[in-house]
C-alpha positions in Angstrom: 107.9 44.7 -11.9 109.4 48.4 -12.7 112.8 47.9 -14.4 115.8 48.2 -12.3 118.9 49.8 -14.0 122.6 48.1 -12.7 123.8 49.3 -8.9 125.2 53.3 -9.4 122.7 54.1 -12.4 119.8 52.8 -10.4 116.8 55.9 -10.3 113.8 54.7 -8.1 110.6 55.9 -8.4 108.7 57.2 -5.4 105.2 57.3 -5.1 104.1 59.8 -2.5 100.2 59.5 -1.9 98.9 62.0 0.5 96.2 64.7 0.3 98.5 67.6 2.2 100.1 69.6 0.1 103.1 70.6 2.5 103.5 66.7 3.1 103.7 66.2 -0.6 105.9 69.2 -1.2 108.4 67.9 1.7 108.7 64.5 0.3 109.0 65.7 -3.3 112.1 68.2 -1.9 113.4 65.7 0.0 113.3 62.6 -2.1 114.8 64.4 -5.1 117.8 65.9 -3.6 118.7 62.4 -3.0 118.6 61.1 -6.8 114.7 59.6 -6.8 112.0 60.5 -9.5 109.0 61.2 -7.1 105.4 60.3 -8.4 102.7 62.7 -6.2 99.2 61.7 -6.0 96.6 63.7 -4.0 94.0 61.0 -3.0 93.3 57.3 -2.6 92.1 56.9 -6.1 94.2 59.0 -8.1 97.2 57.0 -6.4 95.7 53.4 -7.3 95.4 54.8 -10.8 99.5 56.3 -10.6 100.4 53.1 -9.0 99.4 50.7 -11.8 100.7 53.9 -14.6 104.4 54.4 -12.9 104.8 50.7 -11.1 106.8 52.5 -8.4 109.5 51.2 -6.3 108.3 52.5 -3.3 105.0 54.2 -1.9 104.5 56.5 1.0 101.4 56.6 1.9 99.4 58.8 4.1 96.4 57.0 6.5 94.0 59.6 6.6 92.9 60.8 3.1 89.2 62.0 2.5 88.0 59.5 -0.4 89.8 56.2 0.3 92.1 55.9 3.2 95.4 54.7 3.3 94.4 51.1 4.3 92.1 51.0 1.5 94.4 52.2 -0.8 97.6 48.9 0.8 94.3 46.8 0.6 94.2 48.0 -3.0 97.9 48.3 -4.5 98.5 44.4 -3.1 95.8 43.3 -5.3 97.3 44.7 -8.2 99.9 43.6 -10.3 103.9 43.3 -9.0 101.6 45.0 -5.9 103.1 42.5 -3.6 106.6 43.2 -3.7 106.8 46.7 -3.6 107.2 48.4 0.0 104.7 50.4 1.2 105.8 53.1 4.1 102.6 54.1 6.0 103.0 58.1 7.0 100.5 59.2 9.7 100.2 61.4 12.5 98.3 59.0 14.6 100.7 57.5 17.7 98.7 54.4 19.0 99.1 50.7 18.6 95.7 49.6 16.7 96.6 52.4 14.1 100.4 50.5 13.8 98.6 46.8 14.6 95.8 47.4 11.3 98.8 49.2 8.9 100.7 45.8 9.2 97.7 43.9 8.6 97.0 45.1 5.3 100.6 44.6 3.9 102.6 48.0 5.2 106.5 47.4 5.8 107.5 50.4 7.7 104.9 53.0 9.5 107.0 56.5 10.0 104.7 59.0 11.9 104.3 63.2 11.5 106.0 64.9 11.3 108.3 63.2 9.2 112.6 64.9 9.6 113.9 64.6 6.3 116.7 62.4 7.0 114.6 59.6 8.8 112.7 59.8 5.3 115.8 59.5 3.4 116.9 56.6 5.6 113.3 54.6 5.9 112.9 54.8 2.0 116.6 53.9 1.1 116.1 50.7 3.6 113.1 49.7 2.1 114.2 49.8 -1.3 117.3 47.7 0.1 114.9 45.0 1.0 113.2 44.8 -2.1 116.1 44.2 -4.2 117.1 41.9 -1.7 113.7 40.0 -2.3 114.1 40.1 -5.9 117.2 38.5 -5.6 115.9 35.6 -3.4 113.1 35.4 -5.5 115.4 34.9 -8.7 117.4 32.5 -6.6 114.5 30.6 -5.6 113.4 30.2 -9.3 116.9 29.0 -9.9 117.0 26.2 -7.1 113.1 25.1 -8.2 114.7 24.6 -11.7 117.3 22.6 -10.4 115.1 20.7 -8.3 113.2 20.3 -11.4 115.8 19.1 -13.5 117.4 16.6 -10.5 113.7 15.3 -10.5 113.6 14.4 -14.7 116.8 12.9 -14.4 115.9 10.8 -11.6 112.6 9.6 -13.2 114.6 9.1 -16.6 117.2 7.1 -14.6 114.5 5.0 -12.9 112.9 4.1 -16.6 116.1 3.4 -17.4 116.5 0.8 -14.3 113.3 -0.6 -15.7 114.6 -0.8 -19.6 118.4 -2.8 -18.6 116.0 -4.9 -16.0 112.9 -6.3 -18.3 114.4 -6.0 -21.9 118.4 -6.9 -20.9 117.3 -10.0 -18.2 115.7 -12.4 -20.2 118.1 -12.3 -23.6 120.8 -12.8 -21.0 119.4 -15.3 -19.2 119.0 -16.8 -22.5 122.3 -17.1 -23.5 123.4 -18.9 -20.2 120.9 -21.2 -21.0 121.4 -22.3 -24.3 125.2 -22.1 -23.3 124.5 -25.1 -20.8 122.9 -26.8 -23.9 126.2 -26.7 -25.9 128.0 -27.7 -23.2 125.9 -30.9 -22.7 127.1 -31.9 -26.1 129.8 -34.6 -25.6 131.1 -34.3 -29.0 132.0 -30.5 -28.7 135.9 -29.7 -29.7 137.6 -28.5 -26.7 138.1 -25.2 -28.4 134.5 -24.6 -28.3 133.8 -25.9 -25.0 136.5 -23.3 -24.1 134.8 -20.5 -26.1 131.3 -22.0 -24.7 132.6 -22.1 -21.6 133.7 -18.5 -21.5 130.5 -17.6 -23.1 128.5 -18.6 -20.3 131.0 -17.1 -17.5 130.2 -13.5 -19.5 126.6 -14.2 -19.7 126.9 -14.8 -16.0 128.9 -11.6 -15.2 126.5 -9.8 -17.0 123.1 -10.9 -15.2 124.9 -9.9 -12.0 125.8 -6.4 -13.4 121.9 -5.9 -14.0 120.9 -7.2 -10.8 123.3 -5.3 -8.9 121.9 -2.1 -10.9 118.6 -3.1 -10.0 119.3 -3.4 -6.2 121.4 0.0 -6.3 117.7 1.6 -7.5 116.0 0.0 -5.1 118.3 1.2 -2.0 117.9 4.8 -3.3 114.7 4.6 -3.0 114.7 3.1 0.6 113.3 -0.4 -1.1 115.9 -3.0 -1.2 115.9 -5.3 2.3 116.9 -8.5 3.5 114.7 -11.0 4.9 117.1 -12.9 6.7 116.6 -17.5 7.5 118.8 -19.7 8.3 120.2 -21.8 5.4 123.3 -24.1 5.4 126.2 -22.0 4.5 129.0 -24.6 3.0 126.8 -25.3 -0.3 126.2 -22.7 -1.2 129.9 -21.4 -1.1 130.6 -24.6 -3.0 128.1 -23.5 -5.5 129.5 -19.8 -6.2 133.1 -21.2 -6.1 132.2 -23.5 -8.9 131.0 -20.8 -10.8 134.3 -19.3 -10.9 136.2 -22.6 -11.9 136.8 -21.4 -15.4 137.8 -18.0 -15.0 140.4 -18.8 -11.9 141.6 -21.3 -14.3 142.1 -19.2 -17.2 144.1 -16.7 -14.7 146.1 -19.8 -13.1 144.9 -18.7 -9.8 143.6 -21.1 -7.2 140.5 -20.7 -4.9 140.5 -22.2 -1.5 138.3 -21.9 1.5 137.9 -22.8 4.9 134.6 -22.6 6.6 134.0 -23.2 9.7 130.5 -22.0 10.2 127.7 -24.7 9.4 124.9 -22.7 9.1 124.3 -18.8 9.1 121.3 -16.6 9.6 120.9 -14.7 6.5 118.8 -13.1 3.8 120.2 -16.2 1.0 119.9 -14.4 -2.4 121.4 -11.5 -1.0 124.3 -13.2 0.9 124.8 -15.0 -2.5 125.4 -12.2 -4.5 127.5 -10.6 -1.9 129.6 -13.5 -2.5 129.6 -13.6 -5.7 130.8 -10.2 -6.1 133.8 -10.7 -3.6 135.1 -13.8 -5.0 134.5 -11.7 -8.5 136.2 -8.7 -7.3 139.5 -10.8 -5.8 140.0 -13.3 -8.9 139.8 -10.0 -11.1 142.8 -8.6 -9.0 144.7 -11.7 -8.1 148.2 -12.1 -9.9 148.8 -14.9 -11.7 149.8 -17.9 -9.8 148.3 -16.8 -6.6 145.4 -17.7 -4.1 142.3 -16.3 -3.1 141.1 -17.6 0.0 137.2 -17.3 0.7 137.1 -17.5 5.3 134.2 -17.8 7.5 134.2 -18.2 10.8 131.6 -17.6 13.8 131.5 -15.5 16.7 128.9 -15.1 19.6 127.0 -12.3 18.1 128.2 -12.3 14.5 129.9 -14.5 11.9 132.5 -13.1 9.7 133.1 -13.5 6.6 136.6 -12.3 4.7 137.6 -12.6 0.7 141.4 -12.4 0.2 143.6 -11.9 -2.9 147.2 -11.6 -3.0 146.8 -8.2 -5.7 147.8 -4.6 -5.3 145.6 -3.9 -2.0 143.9 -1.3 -1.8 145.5 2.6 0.2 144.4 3.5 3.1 142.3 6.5 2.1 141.0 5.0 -0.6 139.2 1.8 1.6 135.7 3.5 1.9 135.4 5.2 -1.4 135.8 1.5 -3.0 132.2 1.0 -2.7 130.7 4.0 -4.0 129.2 3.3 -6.7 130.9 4.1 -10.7 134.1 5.5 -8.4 136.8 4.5 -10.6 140.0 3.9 -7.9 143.2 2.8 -9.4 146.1 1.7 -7.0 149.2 0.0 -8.4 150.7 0.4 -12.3 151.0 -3.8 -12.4 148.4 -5.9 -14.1 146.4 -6.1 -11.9 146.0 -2.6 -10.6 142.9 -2.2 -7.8 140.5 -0.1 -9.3 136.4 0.0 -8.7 134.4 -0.3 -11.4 130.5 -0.8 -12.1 128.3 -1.4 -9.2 129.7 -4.9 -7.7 131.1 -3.4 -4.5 128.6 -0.9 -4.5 125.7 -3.7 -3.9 127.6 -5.5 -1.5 127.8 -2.8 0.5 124.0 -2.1 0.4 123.6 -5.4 1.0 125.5 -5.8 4.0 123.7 -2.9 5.1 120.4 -4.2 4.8 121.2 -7.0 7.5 122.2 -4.4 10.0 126.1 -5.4 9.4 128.9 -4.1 8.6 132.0 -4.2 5.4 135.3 -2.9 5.2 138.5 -3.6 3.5 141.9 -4.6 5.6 145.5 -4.8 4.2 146.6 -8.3 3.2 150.2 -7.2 3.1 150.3 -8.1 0.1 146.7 -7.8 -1.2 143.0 -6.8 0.5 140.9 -8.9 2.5 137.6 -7.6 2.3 135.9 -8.2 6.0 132.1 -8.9 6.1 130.1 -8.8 9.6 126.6 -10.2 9.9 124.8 -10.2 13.0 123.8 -13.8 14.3 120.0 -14.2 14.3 117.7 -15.6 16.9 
């Protein structure tokens, strides 16, 4: 592509192909009053040969030449080199449609017909070299989106091989740990200061499979993959199993977890619902003040059952009661201990999760504290 100087120092160069002289001589008048370096070329040929010499800006181009006409010659100049992009203004004394159909076809942008006034010329030429800075400038914008695109696609395939690494190489040394932590804790001689630290040990090791899993699952719903294949299962053991989980910790913050369920059984996708659990009753110990209750309510309805969490903590604002559950949103509320904030991916995944079951999460004010609502659809 011929060089382009900044706006108000640009000089374009015109090449003028035609095998009149007085055409030649009126575009060469014409074209440098106004500030452009003109090019002239008698024939076909010699006007390929100038073209790929000067790389013009713009060509005007007469149809009828004796040796190569002027749709030889487009046919010719687009085949060439930065022979695309430049415009290409057919000049011809012929009026009809198939002469103005066939100079389109072979790549003209502007057909201007004899004879030519000097200020049409002056206008059709400035236009078209309007239009191919403008097409330079899309092109360079294109090439900068493409890179972008480019780079959003490495980082995505580097995030996924990431997922992959904390999955297979982070799961099993964790799951080790639990394990050999229930081991120790099978011990009846152990001093209650390491059963505490055991104890503790295990709760971490615990907190930490569910971080992976819930990273794992936030992968998978960002690429479309992560469903629920709901069943009915009974619904008050396995609260009673999650709730034990917790024992420790809510003992360590003095706070006391209580339910009531009065649903038997629930149509649900069980691992899911699980962690969804889990990272409520997680979420509302975290934030629960010392002394206080977190209740853990389900109760059924004709077309769904509902399920709510509820700490006695800071709450959580108004505006700020959807962007909870984006994920890595950091949200404080409150200056106290134990400030709201969202951290990780916990309420991330149970959103997704509730999603995947066609339902529906939000969080409600507990005046004081949140309650954070869960709707899943009843199955069949």
């Amino acid at each position: 592509m011929a060089p382009e100087a900044a706006a108000g120092s640009f000089e374009a160069t015109i090449l003028v192909i035609d095998d009149n002289e007085a055409n030649r001589a009126l575009a060469r008048n014409t074209l440098e009053d106004e500030g452009y370096r003109v090019v002239l070329a008698t024939c076909g040929h010699d006007g390929v040969i100038a073209f790929e010499r000067e790389h013009p800006h713009c060509v005007l181009l007469d149809v009828r030449m004796p040796d190569i006409d002027g749709f030889g010659v487009c046919e010719r100049i687009r085949m060439l080199p930065h022979g695309r992009e430049t415009p290409i203004l057919f000049l011809t004394a012929l009026r009809d449609v198939d002469t103005f159909d066939r100079a389109l076809a072979v790549g003209g942008d502007d057909f201007l017909t004899k004879p030519v006034r000097p200020t049409e010329l002056v206008v059709r030429v400035q236009t078209a070299l309007k239009l191919r800075r403008m097409n330079v400038e899309l092109r360079d914008h294109y090439e900068l989106l493409k890179h972008q695109r480019d780079d959003l696609m490495r980082l995505q395939l580097q995030k996924e091989r990431l997922m992959a690494f904390v999955v297979h190489d982070l799961k099993n040394p964790v799951n080790a740990m639990d394990l050999h932590a229930q081991l120790l804790l099978r011990d009846e001689g152990l001093s209650p200061n390491a059963r505490s630290s055991v104890t503790r040990i295990r709760s971490e090791a615990q907190k930490l499979t569910r971080m992976i899993l819930n990273l794992l699952d936030v992968s998978k719903a960002d690429e479309g993959k992560l469903s629920a294949h709901p069943a009915l299962f009974d619904l008050v053991p396995l609260v009673s199993e999650v709730l034990s989980e917790f024992l420790p910790t809510a003992a360590a913050r003095n706070v006391e977890v209580v339910r009531a369920i009065d649903v038997t059984r629930i149509h649900a996708d069980e691992d899911l619902f699980r962690r969804l659990l889990t990272n409520l009753v997680d979420n509302a110990i975290r934030h629960a003040p010392v002394g206080s209750k977190v209740s853990v309510v389900a109760s059924p309805h004709a077309d769904f059952t509902e399920l709510r969490v509820i700490d006695r903590g800071e709450g959580v604002l108004p505006e700020m009661r959807d962007k909870i559950f984006d994920p890595f949103v950091r949200l404080e509320v409150g200056d106290g201990p134990a400030s709201r904030s969202s951290r990780g991916l916990g309420l991330a995944f149970c959103k997704l999760a509730v999603l995947a079951h066609g339902g529906r999460i939000w969080v409600e004010d507990g005046a004081p504290g949140a309650i954070f609502c869960v709707r899943l659809p009843n199955g069949v």
